[in-house]
C-alpha positions in Angstrom: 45.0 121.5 45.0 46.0 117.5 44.5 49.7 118.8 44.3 49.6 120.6 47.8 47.3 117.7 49.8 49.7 114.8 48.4 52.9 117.2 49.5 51.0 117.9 52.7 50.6 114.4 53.4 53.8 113.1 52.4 55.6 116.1 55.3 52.7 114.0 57.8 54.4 110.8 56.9 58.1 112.4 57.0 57.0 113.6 60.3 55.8 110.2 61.7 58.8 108.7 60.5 61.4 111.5 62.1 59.0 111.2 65.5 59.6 107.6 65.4 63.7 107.9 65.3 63.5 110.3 67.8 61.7 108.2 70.2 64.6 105.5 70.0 66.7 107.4 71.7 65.2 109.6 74.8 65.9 113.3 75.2 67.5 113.0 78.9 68.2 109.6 81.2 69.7 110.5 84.5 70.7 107.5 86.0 70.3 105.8 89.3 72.2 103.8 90.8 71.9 101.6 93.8 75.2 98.9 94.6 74.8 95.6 96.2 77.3 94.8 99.1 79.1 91.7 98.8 81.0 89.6 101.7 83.3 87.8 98.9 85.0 89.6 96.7 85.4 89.4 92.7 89.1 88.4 91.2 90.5 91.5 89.4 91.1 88.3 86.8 89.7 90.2 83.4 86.8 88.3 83.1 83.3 88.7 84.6 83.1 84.5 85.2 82.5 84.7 89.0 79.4 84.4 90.2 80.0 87.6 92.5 79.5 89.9 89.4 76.1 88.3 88.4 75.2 89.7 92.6 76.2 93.5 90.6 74.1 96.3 90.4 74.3 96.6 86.1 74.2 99.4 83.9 73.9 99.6 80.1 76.2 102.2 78.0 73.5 103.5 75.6 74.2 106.8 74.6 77.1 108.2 72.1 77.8 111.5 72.8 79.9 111.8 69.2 76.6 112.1 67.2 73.9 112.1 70.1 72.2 108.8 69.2 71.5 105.3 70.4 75.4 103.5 71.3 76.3 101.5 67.9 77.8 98.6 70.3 77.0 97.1 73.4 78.3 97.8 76.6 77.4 96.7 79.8 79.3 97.6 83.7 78.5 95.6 86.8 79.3 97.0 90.0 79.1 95.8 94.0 81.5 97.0 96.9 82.1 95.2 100.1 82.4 98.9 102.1 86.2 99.0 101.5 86.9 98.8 97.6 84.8 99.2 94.8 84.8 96.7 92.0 83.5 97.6 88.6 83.5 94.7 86.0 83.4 95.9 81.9 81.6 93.4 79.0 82.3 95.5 76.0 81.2 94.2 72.9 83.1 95.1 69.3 83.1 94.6 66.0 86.2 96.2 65.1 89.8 94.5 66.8 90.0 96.4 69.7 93.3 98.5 70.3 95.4 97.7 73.1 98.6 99.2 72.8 99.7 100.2 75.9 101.1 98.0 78.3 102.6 100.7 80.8 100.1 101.8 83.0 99.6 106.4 82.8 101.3 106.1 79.8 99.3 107.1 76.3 96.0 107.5 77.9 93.5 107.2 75.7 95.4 106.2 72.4 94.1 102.8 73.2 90.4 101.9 73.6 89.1 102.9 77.1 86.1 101.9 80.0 86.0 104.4 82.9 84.0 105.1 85.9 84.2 108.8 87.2 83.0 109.0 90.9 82.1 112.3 92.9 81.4 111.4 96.7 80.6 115.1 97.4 78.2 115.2 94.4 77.9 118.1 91.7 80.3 120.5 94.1 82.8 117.9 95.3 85.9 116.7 93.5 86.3 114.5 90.6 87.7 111.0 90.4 88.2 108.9 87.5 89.4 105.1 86.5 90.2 104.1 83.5 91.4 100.7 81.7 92.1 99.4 78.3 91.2 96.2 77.1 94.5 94.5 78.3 94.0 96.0 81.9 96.8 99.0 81.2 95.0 101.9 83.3 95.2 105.7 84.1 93.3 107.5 86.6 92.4 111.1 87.3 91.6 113.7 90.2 90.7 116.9 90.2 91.4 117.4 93.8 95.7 116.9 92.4 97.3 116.8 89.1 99.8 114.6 90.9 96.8 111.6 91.9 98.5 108.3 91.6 96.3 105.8 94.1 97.1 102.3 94.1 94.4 100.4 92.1 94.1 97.3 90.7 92.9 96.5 86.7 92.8 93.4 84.2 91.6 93.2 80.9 91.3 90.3 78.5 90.8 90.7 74.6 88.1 88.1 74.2 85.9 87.2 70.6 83.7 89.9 69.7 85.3 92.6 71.8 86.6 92.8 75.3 86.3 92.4 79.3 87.7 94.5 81.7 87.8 94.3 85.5 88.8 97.1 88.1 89.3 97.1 92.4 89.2 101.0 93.9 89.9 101.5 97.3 87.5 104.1 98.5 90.0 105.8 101.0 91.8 107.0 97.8 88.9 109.2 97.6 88.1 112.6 99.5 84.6 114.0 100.3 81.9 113.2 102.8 80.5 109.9 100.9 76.9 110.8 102.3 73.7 110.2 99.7 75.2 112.9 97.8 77.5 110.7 95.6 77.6 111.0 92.0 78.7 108.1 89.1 79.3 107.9 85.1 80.3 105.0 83.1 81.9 105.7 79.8 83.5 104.0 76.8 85.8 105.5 73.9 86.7 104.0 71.1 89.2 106.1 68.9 89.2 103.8 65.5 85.6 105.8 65.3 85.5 108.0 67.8 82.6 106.8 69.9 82.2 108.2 73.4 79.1 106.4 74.8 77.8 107.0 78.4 75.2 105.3 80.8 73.6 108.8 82.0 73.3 111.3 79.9 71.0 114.7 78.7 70.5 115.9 75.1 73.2 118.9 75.9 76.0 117.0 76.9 79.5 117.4 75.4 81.5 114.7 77.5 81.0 112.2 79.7 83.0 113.9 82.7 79.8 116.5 82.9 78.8 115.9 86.7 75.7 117.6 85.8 74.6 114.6 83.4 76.6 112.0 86.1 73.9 109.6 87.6 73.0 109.2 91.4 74.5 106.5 93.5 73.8 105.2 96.7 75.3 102.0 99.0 78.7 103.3 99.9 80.0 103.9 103.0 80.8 107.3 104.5 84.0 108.0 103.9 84.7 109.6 107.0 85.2 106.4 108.6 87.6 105.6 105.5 89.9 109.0 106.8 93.3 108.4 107.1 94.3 108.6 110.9 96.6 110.5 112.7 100.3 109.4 112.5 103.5 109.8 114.0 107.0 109.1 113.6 110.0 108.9 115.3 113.6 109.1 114.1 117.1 109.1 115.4 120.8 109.3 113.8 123.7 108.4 115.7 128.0 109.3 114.3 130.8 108.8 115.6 134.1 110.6 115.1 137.5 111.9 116.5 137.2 114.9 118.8 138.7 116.8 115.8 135.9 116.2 113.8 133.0 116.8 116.4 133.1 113.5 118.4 130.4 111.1 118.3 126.8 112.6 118.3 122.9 111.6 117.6 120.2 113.3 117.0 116.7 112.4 117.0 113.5 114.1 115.2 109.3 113.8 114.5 107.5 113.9 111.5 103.7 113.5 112.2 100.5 113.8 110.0 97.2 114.9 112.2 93.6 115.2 109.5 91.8 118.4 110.0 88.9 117.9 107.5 88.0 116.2 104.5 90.7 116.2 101.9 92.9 117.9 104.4 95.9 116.8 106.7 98.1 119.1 108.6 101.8 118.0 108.2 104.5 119.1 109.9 108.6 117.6 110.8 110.3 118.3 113.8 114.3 118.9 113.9 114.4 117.6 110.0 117.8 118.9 109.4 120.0 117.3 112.6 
Protein backbone atom coordinates (compact mmCIF):
# COMPACT_ATOMS: atom_id res chain seq x y z
CA UNK A 1 0.00 0.00 0.00
CA UNK A 2 2.97 2.69 0.74
CA UNK A 3 4.48 1.60 -2.67
CA UNK A 4 1.17 2.34 -4.67
CA UNK A 5 0.12 5.96 -2.61
CA UNK A 6 3.95 7.22 -3.06
CA UNK A 7 3.73 6.03 -7.02
CA UNK A 8 0.24 7.63 -6.99
CA UNK A 9 1.48 10.72 -5.79
CA UNK A 10 4.50 11.06 -7.56
CA UNK A 11 2.00 10.58 -11.34
CA UNK A 12 -0.04 13.81 -9.30
CA UNK A 13 3.18 15.71 -9.16
CA UNK A 14 4.32 14.55 -12.83
CA UNK A 15 0.91 15.64 -13.77
CA UNK A 16 1.18 19.26 -12.26
CA UNK A 17 4.36 19.60 -13.71
CA UNK A 18 3.28 18.49 -17.52
CA UNK A 19 -0.05 20.87 -16.87
CA UNK A 20 2.24 23.58 -16.11
CA UNK A 21 4.43 23.19 -19.56
CA UNK A 22 1.44 22.97 -21.33
CA UNK A 23 0.06 26.13 -20.13
CA UNK A 24 3.20 28.04 -21.49
CA UNK A 25 2.18 27.67 -24.65
CA UNK A 26 -1.76 27.94 -25.43
CA UNK A 27 -3.66 25.34 -27.51
CA UNK A 28 -4.98 27.95 -30.31
CA UNK A 29 -4.24 31.98 -30.78
CA UNK A 30 -5.99 33.40 -33.71
CA UNK A 31 -4.82 36.61 -34.20
CA UNK A 32 -6.28 40.04 -34.69
CA UNK A 33 -5.13 42.51 -36.19
CA UNK A 34 -6.05 46.17 -36.50
CA UNK A 35 -3.32 48.74 -38.62
CA UNK A 36 -2.79 52.29 -37.86
CA UNK A 37 -2.88 54.78 -40.88
CA UNK A 38 -0.07 56.91 -41.20
CA UNK A 39 0.31 60.40 -43.26
CA UNK A 40 4.25 59.99 -43.39
CA UNK A 41 5.67 57.16 -44.48
CA UNK A 42 8.57 54.84 -43.03
CA UNK A 43 12.06 54.62 -45.12
CA UNK A 44 12.37 51.10 -46.55
CA UNK A 45 16.06 51.90 -44.85
CA UNK A 46 16.48 48.29 -42.98
CA UNK A 47 16.06 49.58 -39.67
CA UNK A 48 13.03 50.29 -37.59
CA UNK A 49 14.77 53.90 -36.22
CA UNK A 50 11.85 56.08 -37.41
CA UNK A 51 9.53 57.15 -35.17
CA UNK A 52 6.71 56.15 -37.85
CA UNK A 53 7.15 52.33 -36.83
CA UNK A 54 6.74 52.97 -33.04
CA UNK A 55 2.87 54.57 -34.62
CA UNK A 56 2.73 50.39 -35.88
CA UNK A 57 0.16 48.07 -34.98
CA UNK A 58 2.91 45.08 -33.45
CA UNK A 59 2.74 41.62 -33.33
CA UNK A 60 4.95 39.01 -31.59
CA UNK A 61 6.17 35.62 -33.43
CA UNK A 62 5.52 33.18 -30.64
CA UNK A 63 4.82 29.94 -31.97
CA UNK A 64 7.24 27.31 -33.76
CA UNK A 65 5.46 25.16 -35.81
CA UNK A 66 8.72 22.67 -36.09
CA UNK A 67 8.07 21.13 -32.59
CA UNK A 68 4.75 22.94 -31.63
CA UNK A 69 6.16 24.99 -28.68
CA UNK A 70 6.78 28.45 -27.40
CA UNK A 71 9.30 30.41 -30.41
CA UNK A 72 13.01 29.77 -28.98
CA UNK A 73 13.93 33.53 -30.26
CA UNK A 74 12.26 36.72 -30.40
CA UNK A 75 10.59 38.17 -33.11
CA UNK A 76 8.59 41.07 -33.39
CA UNK A 77 6.62 42.76 -36.89
CA UNK A 78 5.27 46.31 -36.83
CA UNK A 79 2.92 47.27 -39.40
CA UNK A 80 0.88 50.71 -40.47
CA UNK A 81 -0.28 51.59 -44.19
CA UNK A 82 -1.13 55.02 -45.46
CA UNK A 83 -4.18 53.46 -47.82
CA UNK A 84 -1.77 52.97 -50.76
CA UNK A 85 1.25 50.70 -49.66
CA UNK A 86 1.70 48.56 -46.84
CA UNK A 87 4.81 48.78 -44.78
CA UNK A 88 5.86 45.91 -42.53
CA UNK A 89 9.02 46.53 -40.42
CA UNK A 90 10.97 42.99 -38.99
CA UNK A 91 13.16 43.10 -35.33
CA UNK A 92 14.39 39.47 -35.42
CA UNK A 93 16.45 38.53 -32.70
CA UNK A 94 19.30 35.57 -33.10
CA UNK A 95 21.78 33.88 -31.44
CA UNK A 96 23.22 32.07 -34.21
CA UNK A 97 24.95 34.42 -37.34
CA UNK A 98 22.21 34.83 -39.46
CA UNK A 99 22.45 33.53 -43.18
CA UNK A 100 22.26 35.91 -45.81
CA UNK A 101 23.48 34.53 -48.91
CA UNK A 102 21.49 35.72 -51.55
CA UNK A 103 21.91 38.96 -52.92
CA UNK A 104 19.66 38.41 -56.20
CA UNK A 105 16.31 39.02 -55.49
CA UNK A 106 13.74 35.33 -56.45
CA UNK A 107 16.72 33.65 -56.54
CA UNK A 108 17.37 30.69 -53.74
CA UNK A 109 14.29 31.39 -51.81
CA UNK A 110 14.51 30.27 -48.62
CA UNK A 111 18.20 28.93 -48.49
CA UNK A 112 18.74 32.02 -46.54
CA UNK A 113 16.99 32.99 -43.34
CA UNK A 114 13.53 34.47 -44.07
CA UNK A 115 10.48 37.06 -42.46
CA UNK A 116 7.23 37.05 -44.52
CA UNK A 117 3.86 38.42 -44.38
CA UNK A 118 1.15 36.32 -46.41
CA UNK A 119 -1.97 38.56 -47.06
CA UNK A 120 -5.55 37.29 -48.33
CA UNK A 121 -7.91 40.41 -49.00
CA UNK A 122 -10.72 37.98 -49.94
CA UNK A 123 -10.17 35.99 -46.70
CA UNK A 124 -10.15 32.04 -46.28
CA UNK A 125 -11.64 31.68 -50.07
CA UNK A 126 -9.64 34.43 -51.83
CA UNK A 127 -6.20 34.24 -53.20
CA UNK A 128 -2.95 34.08 -51.52
CA UNK A 129 -0.18 36.65 -51.38
CA UNK A 130 3.07 36.45 -49.92
CA UNK A 131 6.41 38.72 -49.17
CA UNK A 132 9.37 37.57 -48.18
CA UNK A 133 12.97 39.10 -47.26
CA UNK A 134 16.17 37.90 -45.88
CA UNK A 135 18.21 39.66 -43.56
CA UNK A 136 20.11 41.70 -46.26
CA UNK A 137 16.77 42.81 -47.88
CA UNK A 138 17.16 40.01 -50.91
CA UNK A 139 13.28 39.18 -51.34
CA UNK A 140 10.87 36.74 -53.17
CA UNK A 141 7.24 36.90 -53.29
CA UNK A 142 4.41 34.61 -54.09
CA UNK A 143 0.67 34.42 -55.50
CA UNK A 144 -1.52 31.95 -55.92
CA UNK A 145 -3.70 33.84 -58.17
CA UNK A 146 -0.20 33.33 -61.03
CA UNK A 147 2.92 31.29 -60.90
CA UNK A 148 4.28 34.10 -62.95
CA UNK A 149 3.54 37.05 -59.86
CA UNK A 150 6.42 39.42 -59.99
CA UNK A 151 4.89 42.98 -58.39
CA UNK A 152 7.28 45.66 -57.81
CA UNK A 153 8.09 45.88 -54.13
CA UNK A 154 10.45 47.43 -52.13
CA UNK A 155 12.78 45.47 -49.13
CA UNK A 156 15.98 46.33 -46.96
CA UNK A 157 17.55 44.40 -44.49
CA UNK A 158 20.49 45.10 -42.20
CA UNK A 159 22.52 42.30 -40.19
CA UNK A 160 22.72 44.09 -36.88
CA UNK A 161 24.30 42.49 -33.22
CA UNK A 162 22.16 39.85 -31.97
CA UNK A 163 20.26 39.10 -35.11
CA UNK A 164 18.66 41.16 -37.77
CA UNK A 165 16.08 43.95 -39.02
CA UNK A 166 14.20 43.90 -42.00
CA UNK A 167 11.85 46.44 -43.64
CA UNK A 168 9.34 45.93 -46.57
CA UNK A 169 6.84 48.66 -48.75
CA UNK A 170 3.70 46.64 -50.72
CA UNK A 171 1.67 48.35 -52.96
CA UNK A 172 -1.78 47.11 -52.37
CA UNK A 173 -2.91 47.36 -56.08
CA UNK A 174 -0.59 44.41 -56.64
CA UNK A 175 -3.21 42.58 -54.85
CA UNK A 176 -6.63 41.21 -56.20
CA UNK A 177 -9.85 40.56 -54.10
CA UNK A 178 -12.52 42.87 -52.63
CA UNK A 179 -10.32 44.18 -49.58
CA UNK A 180 -13.65 44.34 -47.43
CA UNK A 181 -13.47 43.23 -43.51
CA UNK A 182 -12.77 39.94 -44.81
CA UNK A 183 -9.01 40.27 -45.02
CA UNK A 184 -6.77 37.72 -43.67
CA UNK A 185 -2.71 38.13 -42.34
CA UNK A 186 0.25 35.74 -41.11
CA UNK A 187 3.64 36.76 -40.04
CA UNK A 188 6.29 34.09 -40.21
CA UNK A 189 10.04 33.47 -39.63
CA UNK A 190 12.36 30.39 -40.88
CA UNK A 191 15.41 29.79 -39.90
CA UNK A 192 17.16 26.82 -41.79
CA UNK A 193 20.55 26.43 -39.50
CA UNK A 194 17.58 24.80 -37.13
CA UNK A 195 14.75 24.65 -38.89
CA UNK A 196 12.49 26.91 -36.93
CA UNK A 197 9.20 28.04 -38.62
CA UNK A 198 7.64 30.35 -35.98
CA UNK A 199 4.21 32.21 -36.61
CA UNK A 200 2.17 35.03 -34.94
CA UNK A 201 -1.36 33.06 -35.29
CA UNK A 202 -1.50 29.86 -34.98
CA UNK A 203 -3.81 26.50 -33.77
CA UNK A 204 -2.34 23.22 -32.23
CA UNK A 205 -3.02 21.36 -35.85
CA UNK A 206 -1.10 23.46 -37.93
CA UNK A 207 1.54 22.21 -40.39
CA UNK A 208 2.78 25.62 -42.01
CA UNK A 209 2.35 28.96 -41.70
CA UNK A 210 0.61 29.53 -45.22
CA UNK A 211 -2.58 27.66 -43.53
CA UNK A 212 -5.30 30.53 -44.15
CA UNK A 213 -7.32 28.66 -41.67
CA UNK A 214 -4.82 29.46 -38.75
CA UNK A 215 -4.03 33.16 -40.65
CA UNK A 216 -5.20 36.02 -38.20
CA UNK A 217 -7.97 38.73 -38.97
CA UNK A 218 -7.05 42.15 -40.14
CA UNK A 219 -8.77 45.21 -40.46
CA UNK A 220 -7.67 49.13 -41.65
CA UNK A 221 -7.13 48.66 -45.27
CA UNK A 222 -8.74 50.20 -47.98
CA UNK A 223 -11.07 48.47 -50.46
CA UNK A 224 -9.29 47.53 -53.08
CA UNK A 225 -11.77 48.27 -55.59
CA UNK A 226 -10.77 51.74 -55.53
CA UNK A 227 -7.08 50.45 -55.97
CA UNK A 228 -8.45 48.55 -59.63
CA UNK A 229 -6.44 49.23 -62.38
CA UNK A 230 -8.48 51.52 -64.88
CA UNK A 231 -9.36 51.18 -68.23
CA UNK A 232 -6.57 51.82 -70.89
CA UNK A 233 -6.02 52.39 -74.29
CA UNK A 234 -3.49 52.78 -76.79
CA UNK A 235 -2.84 53.95 -80.03
CA UNK A 236 -0.18 53.04 -82.55
CA UNK A 237 0.94 53.79 -86.04
CA UNK A 238 3.87 52.60 -88.52
CA UNK A 239 4.76 54.46 -91.41
CA UNK A 240 7.55 52.91 -94.74
CA UNK A 241 8.57 54.13 -97.44
CA UNK A 242 9.71 52.40 -100.62
CA UNK A 243 9.95 52.26 -104.45
CA UNK A 244 6.77 51.41 -106.25
CA UNK A 245 8.48 47.99 -106.90
CA UNK A 246 8.56 47.22 -103.43
CA UNK A 247 4.98 48.37 -102.40
CA UNK A 248 5.47 52.19 -102.20
CA UNK A 249 5.31 54.07 -99.03
CA UNK A 250 2.53 52.96 -96.55
CA UNK A 251 1.37 53.18 -92.64
CA UNK A 252 -0.61 51.56 -90.78
CA UNK A 253 -2.06 52.26 -87.54
CA UNK A 254 -3.58 49.87 -84.63
CA UNK A 255 -5.24 49.66 -80.71
CA UNK A 256 -4.42 47.67 -78.04
CA UNK A 257 -6.77 48.47 -74.99
CA UNK A 258 -7.22 46.81 -71.45
CA UNK A 259 -11.01 47.39 -70.03
CA UNK A 260 -11.44 45.47 -65.97
CA UNK A 261 -14.40 43.33 -65.79
CA UNK A 262 -14.17 42.19 -62.17
CA UNK A 263 -11.80 41.55 -59.51
CA UNK A 264 -8.67 39.86 -60.70
CA UNK A 265 -9.97 40.17 -64.16
CA UNK A 266 -9.26 42.45 -67.24
CA UNK A 267 -10.44 41.86 -70.70
CA UNK A 268 -7.59 42.43 -73.27
CA UNK A 269 -7.79 42.71 -76.60
CA UNK A 270 -5.32 44.37 -79.86
CA UNK A 271 -6.65 45.69 -82.87
CA UNK A 272 -4.84 45.35 -86.41
CA UNK A 273 -1.59 43.86 -84.38
CA UNK A 274 -0.05 42.44 -87.49
CA UNK A 275 -0.03 45.63 -90.07
Amino acid sequence: MKHTWVGALLAGVISVFTLCGAAAVPAAQIGSLQIPHVDQAPPIDGTLASPVWKQGATVTLSYNLRDHAAAPETTTAYVVTDGAFIYVGFDAREKLPPRALQHTNDVGQDTDDEVQIDLWPNGTSGFRYAFFATPIGTHYQFSSENNAYAPTWWSAGKIVDGGYTVTMKIPLNVMHGTGGSGWRVQFARMEPATNDDVVWSYGPAQQNHNDVVYSGSLSGLPQLAALRAKPRIGLYGLAAAASSSAGGTTSRSGVDFSVPIFQGTSFFATIHPDF
